[in-house]
N, C-alpha and C positions, 0 to 999 in steps of 0.2 A: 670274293670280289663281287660289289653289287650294283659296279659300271656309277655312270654321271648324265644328264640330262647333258642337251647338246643345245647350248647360245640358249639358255635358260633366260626368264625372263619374270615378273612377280605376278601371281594372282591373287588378286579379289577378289573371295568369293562371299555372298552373304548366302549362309545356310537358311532353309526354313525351320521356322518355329512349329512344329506340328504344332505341341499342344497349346501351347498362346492362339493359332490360329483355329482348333477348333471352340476355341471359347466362342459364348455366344458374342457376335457381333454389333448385334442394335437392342441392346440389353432391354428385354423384353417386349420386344416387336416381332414380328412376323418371323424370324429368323433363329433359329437353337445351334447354328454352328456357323464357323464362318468356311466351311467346306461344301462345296455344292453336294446334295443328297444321293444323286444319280452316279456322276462321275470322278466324286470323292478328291475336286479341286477346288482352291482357294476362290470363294466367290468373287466375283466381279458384280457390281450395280453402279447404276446411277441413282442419286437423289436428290432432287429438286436442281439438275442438270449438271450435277460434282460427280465425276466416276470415283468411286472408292473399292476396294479390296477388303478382302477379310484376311489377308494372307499376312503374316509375323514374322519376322525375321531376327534370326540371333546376331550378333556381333559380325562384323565381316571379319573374315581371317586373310592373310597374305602368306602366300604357300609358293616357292619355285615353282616354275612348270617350266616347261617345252611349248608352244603354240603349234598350230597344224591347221593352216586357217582351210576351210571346205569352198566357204561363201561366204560373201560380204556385202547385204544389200545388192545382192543380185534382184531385178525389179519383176514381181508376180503382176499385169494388169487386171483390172477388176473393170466393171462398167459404174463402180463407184470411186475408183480411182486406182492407184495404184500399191501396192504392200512388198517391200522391201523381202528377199530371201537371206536368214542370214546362221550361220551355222562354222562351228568351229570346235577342236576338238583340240584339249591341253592334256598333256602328258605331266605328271607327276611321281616323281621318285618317293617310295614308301619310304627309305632315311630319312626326308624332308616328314613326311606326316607323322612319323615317330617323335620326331623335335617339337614336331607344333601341337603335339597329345591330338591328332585327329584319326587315332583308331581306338575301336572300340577294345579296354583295356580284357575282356570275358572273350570276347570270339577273335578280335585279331581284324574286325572288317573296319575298312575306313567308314568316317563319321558324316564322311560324303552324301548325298541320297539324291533321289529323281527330285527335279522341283527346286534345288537349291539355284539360285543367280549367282551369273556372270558380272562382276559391278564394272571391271578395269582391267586393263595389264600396265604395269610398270616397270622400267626398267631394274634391273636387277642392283646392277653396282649403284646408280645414286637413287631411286627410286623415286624418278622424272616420269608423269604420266604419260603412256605410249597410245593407249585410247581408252575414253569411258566410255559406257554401253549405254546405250538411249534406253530408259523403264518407263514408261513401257515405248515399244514391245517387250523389253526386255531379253534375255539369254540366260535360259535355264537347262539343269543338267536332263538329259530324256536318257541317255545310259552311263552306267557309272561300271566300271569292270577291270578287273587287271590283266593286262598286256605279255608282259615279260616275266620270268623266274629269273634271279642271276645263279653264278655259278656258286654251287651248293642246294642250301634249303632254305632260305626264303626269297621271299619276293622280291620284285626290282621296281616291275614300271606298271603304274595306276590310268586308266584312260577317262576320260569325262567327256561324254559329246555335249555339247549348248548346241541349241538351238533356239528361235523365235517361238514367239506362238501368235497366231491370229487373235483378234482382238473383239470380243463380244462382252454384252453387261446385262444385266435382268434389271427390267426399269422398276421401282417401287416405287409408290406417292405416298 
């Protein structure tokens, strides 16, 4: 027996593209990755006053979850104004990843990672949208881990926290 999500609900998630995103970005300009060098994140720049990304993203997939909201635009003040807190954590049933081919088929680990976005949630039975996620800031996974074993030998319930991230760019001319 490997139990059921409770008032399940659809997720949106768009995974990242590592290796699209380490391609070079400004195809031979100043730039060999599009991963910052220090902290091996998706760059952020402005150019000629456009914020752009170097970050890829694969197909979004829609997977059941659980929701567990933490925060929602809870408001951080700044003396340049103010930054939304917003953070939420969805539960997912491994049956469900099974179906949707999002474990890896060699180890058994979901296809999940740190860095993948939050796009949406949808209702489950007609799949009427219950909220989209403003990008940026956007809501990305910061821990991905499983929760639960059911009864027997495997697993049950997969945990994903989103969160925000502050918002900075490296200027280029």
């Amino acid at each position: 027996m490997r139990g059921r999500l409770i008032f399940p609900f659809l997720a949106h998630v768009a995974r990242l593209d590592t290796v699209a995103t380490a391609a070079d970005p400004d195809a031979g300009g100043p730039l060999t990755s599009g991963y910052d060098p220090d902290f091996r994140e998706p760059i952020v720049r402005t150019v000629s006053g456009v914020r752009t990304t170097g970050r890829k993203e694969l197909a979004i997939v829609t997977v059941p979850c659980q929701v567990e909201h933490e925060k929602l635009e809870e408001l951080r003040l700044y003396a340049q104004g103010n930054s939304p807190v917003m953070r939420m954590t969805l539960i997912f049933h491994y049956r469900h990843l099974e179906q949707n081919s999002l474990l890896d088929p060699a180890t058994g680990d979901p296809l999940f990672r740190l860095g993948d976005r939050l796009d949406a949630i949808h209702l489950r039975r007609t799949d009427a949208l219950v909220q989209k996620l403003k990008n940026p800031p956007g809501m990305f996974a910061t821990m991905v881990h499983p929760i639960a074993y059911g009864i027997g030998e495997r697993r049950n319930l997969l945990a994903i926290h989103f969160e925000d991230r502050e918002q900075g760019s490296r200027e280029l001319s």
